[in-house]
C-alpha positions as CSV (number, residue, x, y, z in Angstrom):
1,X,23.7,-11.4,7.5
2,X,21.4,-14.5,6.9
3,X,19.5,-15.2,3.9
4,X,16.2,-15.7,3.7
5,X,16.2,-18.2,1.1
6,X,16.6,-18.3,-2.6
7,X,15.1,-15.5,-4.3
8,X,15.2,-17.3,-7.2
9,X,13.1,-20.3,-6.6
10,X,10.3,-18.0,-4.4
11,X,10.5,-16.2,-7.1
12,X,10.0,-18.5,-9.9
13,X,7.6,-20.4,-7.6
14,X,5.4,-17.1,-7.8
15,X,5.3,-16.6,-11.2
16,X,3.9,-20.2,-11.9
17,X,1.6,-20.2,-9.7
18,X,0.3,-16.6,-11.3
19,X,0.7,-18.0,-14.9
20,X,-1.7,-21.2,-13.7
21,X,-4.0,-19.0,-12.4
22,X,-4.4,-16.8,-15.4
23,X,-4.6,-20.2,-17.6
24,X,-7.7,-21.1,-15.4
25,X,-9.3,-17.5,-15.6
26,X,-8.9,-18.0,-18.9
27,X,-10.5,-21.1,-19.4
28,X,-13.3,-19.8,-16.9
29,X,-13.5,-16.7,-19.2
30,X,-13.9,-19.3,-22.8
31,X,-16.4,-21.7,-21.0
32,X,-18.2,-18.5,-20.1
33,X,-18.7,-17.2,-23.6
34,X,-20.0,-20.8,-24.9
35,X,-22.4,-20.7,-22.2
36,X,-23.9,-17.7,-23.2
37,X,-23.8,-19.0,-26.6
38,X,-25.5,-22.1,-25.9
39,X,-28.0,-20.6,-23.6
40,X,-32.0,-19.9,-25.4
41,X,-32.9,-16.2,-25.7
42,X,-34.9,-15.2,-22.2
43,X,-36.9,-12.6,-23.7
44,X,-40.0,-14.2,-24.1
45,X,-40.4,-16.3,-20.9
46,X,-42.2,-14.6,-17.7
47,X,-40.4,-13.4,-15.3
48,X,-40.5,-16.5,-12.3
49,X,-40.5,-14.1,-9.5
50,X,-43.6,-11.6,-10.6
51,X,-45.8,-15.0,-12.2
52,X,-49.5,-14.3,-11.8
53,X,-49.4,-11.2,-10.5
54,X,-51.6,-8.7,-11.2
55,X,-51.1,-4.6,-11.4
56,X,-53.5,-2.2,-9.6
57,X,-54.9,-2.1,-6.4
58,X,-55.7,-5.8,-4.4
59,X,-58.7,-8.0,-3.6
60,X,-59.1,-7.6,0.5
61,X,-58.2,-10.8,2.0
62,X,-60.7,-12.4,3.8
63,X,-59.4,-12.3,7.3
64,X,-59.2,-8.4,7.0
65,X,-62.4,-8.0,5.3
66,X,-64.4,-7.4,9.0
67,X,-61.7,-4.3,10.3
68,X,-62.1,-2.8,6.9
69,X,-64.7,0.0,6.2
70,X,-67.0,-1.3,4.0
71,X,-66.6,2.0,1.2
72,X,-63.1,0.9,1.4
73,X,-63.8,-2.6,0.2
74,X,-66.1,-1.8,-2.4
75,X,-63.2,0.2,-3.5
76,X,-60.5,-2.5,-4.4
77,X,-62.8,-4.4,-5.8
């Protein structure tokens, strides 16, 4: 019967390789938590996405404004 190799050293290879990675999660998971430490409350700023925009129903847009019913326009005004 032939062997497949050392068990040993695949073995041992493994396990480093599993300990380096858990060292870098690690240091992922500590550079993480000063990040979030370091970073300014976002409370108080606007929200990027929804800037300038305003609740309730919509000015018509000009290029519409001759297909729409004119109660209809007076309506979203």
């Amino acid at each position: 019967m032939p062997f497949k190799g050392k068990p040993s050293i695949t073995k041992r290879n493994r396990e480093q390789a599993r300990r380096e990675r858990n060292l870098e999660k690690e240091e992922r998971r500590k550079q993480r938590v000063i990040d979030r430490r370091d970073r300014p409350e976002g409370g108080s700023e606007e929200d990027p996405d929804i800037a300038g925009i305003i609740p309730g129903p919509q000015p018509v847009q000009e290029f519409l404004s001759s297909e729409i019913p004119l109660a209809v326009r007076e309506y979203s005004r």
